[in-house]
N, C-alpha and C positions, 0 to 999 in steps of 0.2 A: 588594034581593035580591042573595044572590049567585049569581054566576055561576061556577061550577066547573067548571073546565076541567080533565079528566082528563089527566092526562099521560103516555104510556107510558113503562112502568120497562122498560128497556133493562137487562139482568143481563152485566154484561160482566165480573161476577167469577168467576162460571161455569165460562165459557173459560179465562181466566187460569188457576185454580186445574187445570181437566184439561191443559192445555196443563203447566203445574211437573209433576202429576203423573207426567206421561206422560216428560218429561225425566229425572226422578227414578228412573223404573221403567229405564231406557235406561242412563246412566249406572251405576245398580248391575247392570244383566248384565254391560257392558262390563266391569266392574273383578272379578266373579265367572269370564267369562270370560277374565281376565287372570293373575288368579292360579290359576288352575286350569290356563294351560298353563304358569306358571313352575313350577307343582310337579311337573310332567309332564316338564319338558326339564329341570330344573334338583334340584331336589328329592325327586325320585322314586328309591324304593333300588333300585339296579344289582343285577344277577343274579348271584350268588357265580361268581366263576370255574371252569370247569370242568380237570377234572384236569387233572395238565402233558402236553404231548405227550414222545413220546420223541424224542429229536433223536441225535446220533454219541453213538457207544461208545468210550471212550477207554483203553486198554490202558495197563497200568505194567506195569515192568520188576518182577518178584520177588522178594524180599527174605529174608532168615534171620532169625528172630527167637528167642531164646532164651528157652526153657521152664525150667520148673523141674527138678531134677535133674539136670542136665546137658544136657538134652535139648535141641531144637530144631524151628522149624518152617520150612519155606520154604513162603512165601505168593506167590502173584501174582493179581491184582484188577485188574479193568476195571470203571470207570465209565460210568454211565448218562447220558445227559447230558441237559435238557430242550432243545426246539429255540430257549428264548428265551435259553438258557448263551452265556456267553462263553467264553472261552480257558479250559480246567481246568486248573489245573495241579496235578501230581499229589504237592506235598511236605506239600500238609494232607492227602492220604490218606492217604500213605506213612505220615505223622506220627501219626495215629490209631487206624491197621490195629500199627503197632508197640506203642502204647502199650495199644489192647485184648487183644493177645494176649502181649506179654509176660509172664514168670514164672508162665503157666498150668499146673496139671497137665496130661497128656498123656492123663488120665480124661477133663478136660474137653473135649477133643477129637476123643475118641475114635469117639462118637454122633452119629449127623446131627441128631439133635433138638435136640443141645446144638449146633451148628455153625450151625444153623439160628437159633438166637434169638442165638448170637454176630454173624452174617452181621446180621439187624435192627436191632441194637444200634450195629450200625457202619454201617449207616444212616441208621440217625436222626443220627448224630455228624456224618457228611458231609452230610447235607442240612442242618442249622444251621453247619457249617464255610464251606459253599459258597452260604448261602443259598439255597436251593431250588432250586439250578442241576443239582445232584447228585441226581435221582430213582430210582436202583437199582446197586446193588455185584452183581460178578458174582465169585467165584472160579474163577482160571484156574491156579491151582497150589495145589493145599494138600497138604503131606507132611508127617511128622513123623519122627523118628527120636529 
């Protein structure tokens, strides 16, 4: 006869296998939550800068600038300056305000409408002059004769 002796099964792979799982699930939050704050502190797009501040107003000395027909204009312009500007100096203005209104007709000048997209124009010239240091031109003389 025989004699059979049952033997309890012990499942000790059970454990093992929940126990990896459980590591496994642990491990991947870890590194989801890892890279979710590098792209938060690291990788995340910055908020466009907002406008410039205005910072000092910087006054130039007035200038004559020769029109066409013999005519003339005396100009004086003060700069805008943002508060993050450094020293302006004022021979790229000077330098730009001469070279846009030189050899003008004295029609062209005549209109605030036309003075006004002239004032714009020199501008934009002094804010890429001065790299964004230069945010607004003020006329403090303008004559013509």
């Amino acid at each position: 006869m025989s004699t059979a002796t049952a033997t309890p099964t012990t499942d000790t792979a059970a454990p093992a296998k929940a126990k990896s799982k459980k590591k496994l699930i642990i491990i991947v939050a870890l590194v989801l939550v890892v890279a979710g704050a590098a792209y938060w502190f690291m990788l995340k797009p910055k908020a466009p800068p907002g406008p410039p501040e205005p910072g000092e107003v910087v006054t130039l000395e007035p200038v004559q600038v020769n029109l066409a027909a013999g005519h003339y204009l005396r100009i004086g312009i003060a700069l805008q300056l943002t508060t993050s500007a450094h020293e302006a100096d004022g021979s790229k203005a000077l330098d730009a305000t001469i070279e846009l209104f030189s050899g003008r007709e004295m029609s062209e000048l005549a209109t605030a409408k036309e003075r006004t997209e002239l004032k714009k124009e020199l501008e934009h010239e002094l804010e890429e002059a001065y790299h964004g240091d230069v945010m607004g031109v003020y006329f403090t003389q303008f004559v013509t004769q």
